[in-house]
C-alpha positions in Angstrom: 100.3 -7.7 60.8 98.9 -6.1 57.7 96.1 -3.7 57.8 92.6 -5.0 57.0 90.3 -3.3 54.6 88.0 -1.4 57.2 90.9 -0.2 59.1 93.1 1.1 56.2 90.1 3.0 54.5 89.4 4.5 58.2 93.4 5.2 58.6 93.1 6.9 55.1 89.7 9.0 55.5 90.4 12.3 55.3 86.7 13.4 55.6 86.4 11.9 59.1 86.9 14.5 62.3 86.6 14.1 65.7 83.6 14.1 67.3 83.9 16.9 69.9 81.6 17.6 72.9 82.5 21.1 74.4 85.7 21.1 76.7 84.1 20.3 80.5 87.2 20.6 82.8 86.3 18.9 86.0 87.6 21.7 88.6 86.6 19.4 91.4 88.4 16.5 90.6 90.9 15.7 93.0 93.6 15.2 90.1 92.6 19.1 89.1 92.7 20.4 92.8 95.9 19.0 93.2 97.2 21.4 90.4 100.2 19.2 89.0 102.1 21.0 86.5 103.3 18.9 83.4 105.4 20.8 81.2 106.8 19.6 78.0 105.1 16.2 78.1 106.5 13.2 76.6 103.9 11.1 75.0 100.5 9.9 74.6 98.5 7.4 76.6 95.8 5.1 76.4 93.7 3.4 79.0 90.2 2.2 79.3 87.4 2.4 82.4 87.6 -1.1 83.6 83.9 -1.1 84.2 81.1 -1.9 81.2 79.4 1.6 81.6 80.6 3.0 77.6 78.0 6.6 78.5 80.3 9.7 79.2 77.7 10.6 81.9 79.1 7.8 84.0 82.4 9.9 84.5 81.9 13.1 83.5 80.2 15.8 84.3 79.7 19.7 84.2 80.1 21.5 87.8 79.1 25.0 88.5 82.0 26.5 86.9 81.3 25.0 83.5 80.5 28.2 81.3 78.9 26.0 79.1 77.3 23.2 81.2 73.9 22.7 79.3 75.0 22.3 76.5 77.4 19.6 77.5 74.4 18.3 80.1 72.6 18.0 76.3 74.7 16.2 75.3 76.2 14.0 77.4 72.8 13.7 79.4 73.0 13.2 83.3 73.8 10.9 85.9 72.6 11.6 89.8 73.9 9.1 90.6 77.0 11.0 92.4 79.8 8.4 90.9 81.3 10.9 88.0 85.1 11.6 88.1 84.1 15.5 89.8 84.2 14.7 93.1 87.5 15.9 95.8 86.9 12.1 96.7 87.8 11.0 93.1 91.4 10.6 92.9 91.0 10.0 89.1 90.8 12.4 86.2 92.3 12.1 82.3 92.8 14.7 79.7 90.1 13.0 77.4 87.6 10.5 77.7 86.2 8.8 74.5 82.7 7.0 74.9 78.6 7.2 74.4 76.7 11.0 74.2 73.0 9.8 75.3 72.5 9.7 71.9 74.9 6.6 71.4 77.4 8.1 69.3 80.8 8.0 69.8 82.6 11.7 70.9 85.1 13.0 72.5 85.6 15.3 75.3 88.5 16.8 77.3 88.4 17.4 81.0 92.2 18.1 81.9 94.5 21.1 80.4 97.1 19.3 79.0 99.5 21.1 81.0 98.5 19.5 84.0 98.9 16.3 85.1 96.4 13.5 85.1 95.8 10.4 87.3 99.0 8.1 87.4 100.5 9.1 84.2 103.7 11.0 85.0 104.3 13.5 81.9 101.7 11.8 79.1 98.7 13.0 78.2 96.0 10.5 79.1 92.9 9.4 77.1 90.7 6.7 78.7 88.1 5.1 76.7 85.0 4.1 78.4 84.6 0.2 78.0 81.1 -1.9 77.0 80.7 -5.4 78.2 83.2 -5.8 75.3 81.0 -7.6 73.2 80.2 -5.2 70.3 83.5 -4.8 67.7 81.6 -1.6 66.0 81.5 0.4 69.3 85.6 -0.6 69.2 86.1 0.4 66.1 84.0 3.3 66.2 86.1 4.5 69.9 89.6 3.4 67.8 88.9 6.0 65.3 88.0 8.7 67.4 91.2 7.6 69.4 93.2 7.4 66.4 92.6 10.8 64.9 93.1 12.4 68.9 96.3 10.9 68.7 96.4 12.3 65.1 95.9 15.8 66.3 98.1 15.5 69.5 101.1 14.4 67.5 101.1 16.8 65.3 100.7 19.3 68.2 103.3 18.8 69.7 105.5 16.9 67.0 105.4 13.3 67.8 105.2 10.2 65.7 103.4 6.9 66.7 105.9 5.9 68.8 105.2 8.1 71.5 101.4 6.6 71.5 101.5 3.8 74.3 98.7 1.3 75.9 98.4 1.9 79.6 99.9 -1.4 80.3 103.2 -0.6 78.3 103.6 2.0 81.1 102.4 0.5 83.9 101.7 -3.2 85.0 97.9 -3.4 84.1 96.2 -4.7 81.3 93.5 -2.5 81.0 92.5 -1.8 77.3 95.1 -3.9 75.8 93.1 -7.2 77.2 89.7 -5.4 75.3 91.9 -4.7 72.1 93.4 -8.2 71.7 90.3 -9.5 72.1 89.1 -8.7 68.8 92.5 -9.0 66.8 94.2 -5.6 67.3 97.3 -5.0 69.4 99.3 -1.6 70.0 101.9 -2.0 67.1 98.3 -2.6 64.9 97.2 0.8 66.2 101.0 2.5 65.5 100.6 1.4 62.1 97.1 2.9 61.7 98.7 6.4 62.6 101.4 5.8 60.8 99.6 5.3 57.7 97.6 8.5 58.6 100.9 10.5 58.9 102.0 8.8 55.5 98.8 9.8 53.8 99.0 13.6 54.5 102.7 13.7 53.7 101.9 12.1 50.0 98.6 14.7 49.4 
């Protein structure tokens, strides 16, 4: 599968970053409280809500210990609704979530150290995208790109290629995210190939 024009100019921009919201580690998460240690982990994965609700607010949120809970609250906006990932009775939590500020753009935000370990993952660090009715390519692409230069950063980090980048359902037997991503053309191997051609770029500059 080749790579189509928007994708290989995104896969080749070097003047776009991530889109960071400060670091809001959920400390009541059940996934935090039970501490796991990960060292030395192994790969990268990716997974997606399951549920049409693309707002950050729907899953995270700043608790009391969250020096700078504000400005993420600013940000991200707020939910009352009590059914964010901070809860002891929330056996869920990720290293980063992709998905809507209240503003409707696309960021990123981390809510794990990456030397502990996430929800049903073993040693990978986990990065769940929040998922739309699935209806809307754009918000795709725009959560593929922040996606893609996470995994970007990640690899280089810790000195991986895109072959250590893996859907959810690669690992485990779910579909999750891989059913959204096929539905608009793209598969895994599509996504490798993106990174790759981002780790090809910066070696020819």
């Amino acid at each position: 599968m080749s790579i189509n024009t928007w994708d290989k100019k995104t896969a080749t921009n070097k003047n776009i970053n991530i889109s960071w919201i400060p670091d809001c580690i959920m400390y009541n998460s059940t996934a935090y409280a039970k501490h796991y240690n990960m060292p030395s982990p192994k790969g990268i994965v990716i997974h997606s809500s399951l549920m049409p609700r693309p707002y950050l607010r729907w899953y995270v949120k700043p608790g009391s210990k969250n020096q700078n809970k504000q400005e993420i609250l600013d940000k991200i906006g707020y939910n009352n609704k009590m059914n964010d990932y901070n809860h002891t009775h929330r056996d869920h939590n990720f290293h980063y979530w992709i998905g809507k500020d209240q503003y409707n753009q696309v960021m990123v935000i981390k809510t794990m150290p990456t030397n502990m370990q996430s929800w049903n993952t073993d040693r990978y660090i986990h990065i769940c995208i929040c998922e739309d009715k699935k209806d809307d390519v754009n918000y795709l692409r725009d959560c593929m790109t922040q996606t893609l230069l996470l995994c970007e950063q990640l690899c280089k980090e810790y000195d991986w290629d895109e072959n250590q980048v893996y859907y959810y359902s690669e690992l485990k037997d779910l579909d999750d995210f891989k059913y959204w991503f096929e539905k608009f053309g793209y598969s895994q191997e599509y996504f490798r190939k993106m990174l790759k051609q981002k780790f090809d770029k910066k070696k020819n500059l």
